[in-house]
VEXKEFI-314613 format. One line per field, with one value per residue (C-alpha): residue in one letter; chain; x, y, z. Coordinates in pm, whole numbers, plus 50000, padded with zeros to 5 digits. Example, Ala and Ser with C-alpha at 12.3 -4.5 7.8 and 13.67 -1.06 7.14 Angstrom:
<recs>
loti = (A/S)
vopa = (A/A)
c1 = (51230/51367)
c2 = (49550/49894)
c3 = (50780/50714)
</recs>
This chain:
<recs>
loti = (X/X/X/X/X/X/X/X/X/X/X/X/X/X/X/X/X/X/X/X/X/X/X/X/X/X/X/X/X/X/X/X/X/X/X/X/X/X/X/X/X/X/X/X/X/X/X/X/X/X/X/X/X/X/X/X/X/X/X/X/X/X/X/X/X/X/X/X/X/X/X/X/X/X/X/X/X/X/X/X/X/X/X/X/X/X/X/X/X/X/X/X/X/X/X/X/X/X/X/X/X/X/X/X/X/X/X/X/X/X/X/X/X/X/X/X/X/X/X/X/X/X/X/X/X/X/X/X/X/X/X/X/X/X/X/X/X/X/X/X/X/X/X/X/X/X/X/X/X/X/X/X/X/X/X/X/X/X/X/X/X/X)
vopa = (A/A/A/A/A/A/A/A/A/A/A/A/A/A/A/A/A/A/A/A/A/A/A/A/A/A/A/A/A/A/A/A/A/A/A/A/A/A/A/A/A/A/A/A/A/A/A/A/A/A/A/A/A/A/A/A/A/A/A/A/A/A/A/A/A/A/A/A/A/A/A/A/A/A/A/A/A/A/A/A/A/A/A/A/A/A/A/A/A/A/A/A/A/A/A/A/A/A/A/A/A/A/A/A/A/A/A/A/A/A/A/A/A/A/A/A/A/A/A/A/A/A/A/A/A/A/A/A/A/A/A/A/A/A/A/A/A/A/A/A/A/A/A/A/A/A/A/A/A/A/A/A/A/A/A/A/A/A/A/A/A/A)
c1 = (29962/29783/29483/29546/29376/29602/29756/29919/30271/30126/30144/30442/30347/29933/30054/30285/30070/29823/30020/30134/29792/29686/29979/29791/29561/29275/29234/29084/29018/29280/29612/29824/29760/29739/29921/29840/29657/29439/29367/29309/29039/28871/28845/28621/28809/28718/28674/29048/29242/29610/29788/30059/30346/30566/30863/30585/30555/30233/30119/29788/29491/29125/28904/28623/28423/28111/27921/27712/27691/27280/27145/26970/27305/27450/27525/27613/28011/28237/28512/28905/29073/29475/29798/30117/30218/30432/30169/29955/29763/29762/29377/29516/29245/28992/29084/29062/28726/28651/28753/28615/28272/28298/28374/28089/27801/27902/27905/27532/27647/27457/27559/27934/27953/28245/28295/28516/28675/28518/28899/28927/28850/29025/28879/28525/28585/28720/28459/28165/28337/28330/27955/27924/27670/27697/27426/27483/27757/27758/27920/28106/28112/28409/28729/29067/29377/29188/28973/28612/28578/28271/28278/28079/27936/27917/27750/27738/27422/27430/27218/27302/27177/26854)
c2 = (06332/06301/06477/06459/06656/07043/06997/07315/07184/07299/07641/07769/07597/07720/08080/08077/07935/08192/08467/08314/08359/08669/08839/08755/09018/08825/08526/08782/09122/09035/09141/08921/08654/08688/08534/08166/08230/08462/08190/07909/08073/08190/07840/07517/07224/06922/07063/07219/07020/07002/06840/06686/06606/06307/06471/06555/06882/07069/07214/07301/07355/07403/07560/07686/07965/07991/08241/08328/08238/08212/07897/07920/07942/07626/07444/07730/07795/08016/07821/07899/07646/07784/07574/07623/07823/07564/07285/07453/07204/06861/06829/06953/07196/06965/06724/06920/07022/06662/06639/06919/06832/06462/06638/06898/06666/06431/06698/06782/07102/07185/07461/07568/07854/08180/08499/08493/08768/08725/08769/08445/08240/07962/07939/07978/07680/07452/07529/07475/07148/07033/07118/07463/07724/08071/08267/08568/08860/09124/09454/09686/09509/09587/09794/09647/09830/10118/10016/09854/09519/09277/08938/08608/08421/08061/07783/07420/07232/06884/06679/06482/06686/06750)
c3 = (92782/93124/93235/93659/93957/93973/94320/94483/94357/94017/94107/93955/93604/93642/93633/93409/93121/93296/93200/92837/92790/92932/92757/92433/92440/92345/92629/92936/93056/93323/93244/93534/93704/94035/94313/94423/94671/94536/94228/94436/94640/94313/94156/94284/94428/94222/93915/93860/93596/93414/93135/93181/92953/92890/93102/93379/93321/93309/92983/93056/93269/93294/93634/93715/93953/94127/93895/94225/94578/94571/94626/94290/94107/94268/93920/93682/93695/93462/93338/93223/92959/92901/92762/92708/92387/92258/92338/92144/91852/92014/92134/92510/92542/92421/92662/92990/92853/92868/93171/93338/93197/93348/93664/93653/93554/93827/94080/93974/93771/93504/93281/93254/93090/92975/92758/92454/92262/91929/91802/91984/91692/91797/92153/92008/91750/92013/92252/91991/91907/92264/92297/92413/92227/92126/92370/92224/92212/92507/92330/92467/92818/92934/92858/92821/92716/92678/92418/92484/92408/92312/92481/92307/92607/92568/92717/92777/92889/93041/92892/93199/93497/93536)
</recs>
């Protein structure tokens, strides 16, 4: 597998495993992902990754978002890790977090952080094996399906930006 830049040509294959995801129930309060456009203005250039299998096509991806637009805010962003249902299990997701730290901390960002489902089990494993803490668990933040849901927000700290 390759970890490469997402380019725009990615598009098609970004949603899709968007969607796989979303149609989970447990990866996001959003229930579809929106149009290109609308996703590539939401997430950072530099800091948007895929996966890429043997045959070249994408399995995978990781972003992230500004978390705010004051000045004070600069390095805190909100990431989104997602692959591809059946490349689920081969250390994809923990390699785009790799990746998206490496390009984080060299952009001078210093906390990348995101809320969890605590059904998420999975997620919140692979995210505390790649170096990201539990903060703590905002209840009843949001409703989703009708049905309020808790989210576990997560963070990771680098111990390279200062």
């Amino acid at each position: 597998m390759l970890i490469r830049p997402m380019e725009a040509g990615d598009a098609g294959a970004v949603l899709r495993i968007y969607q796989a995801g979303l149609d989970t129930g447990h990866a996001s309060f959003e229930t579809t992902a929106p149009g290109w456009p609308a996703f590539d203005a939401a997430r950072r250039p530099g800091h948007r990754h895929v996966a890429v299998d043997d045959s070249g096509a994408v399995v995978g991806w990781v972003a992230v978002s500004s978390v705010s637009t004051r000045p004070v805010y600069a390095g805190v962003v909100e990431h989104s890790v997602y692959v591809d249902p059946g490349a689920r299990g081969r250390g994809l997701a923990r390699r785009l977090l790799d990746a998206l730290v490496a390009s984080t901390e060299a952009a001078g960002i210093w906390t990348i952080q995101s809320g969890i489902f605590p059904e998420n089990t999975i997620s919140l494993a692979l995210h505390r094996k790649a170096g990201f803490r539990v903060v703590g668990t905002r209840e009843r933040v949001g409703r989703h399906h009708g049905r309020w849901r808790d989210v576990v927000l997560i963070e990771r700290r680098s111990p390279e930006v200062s």
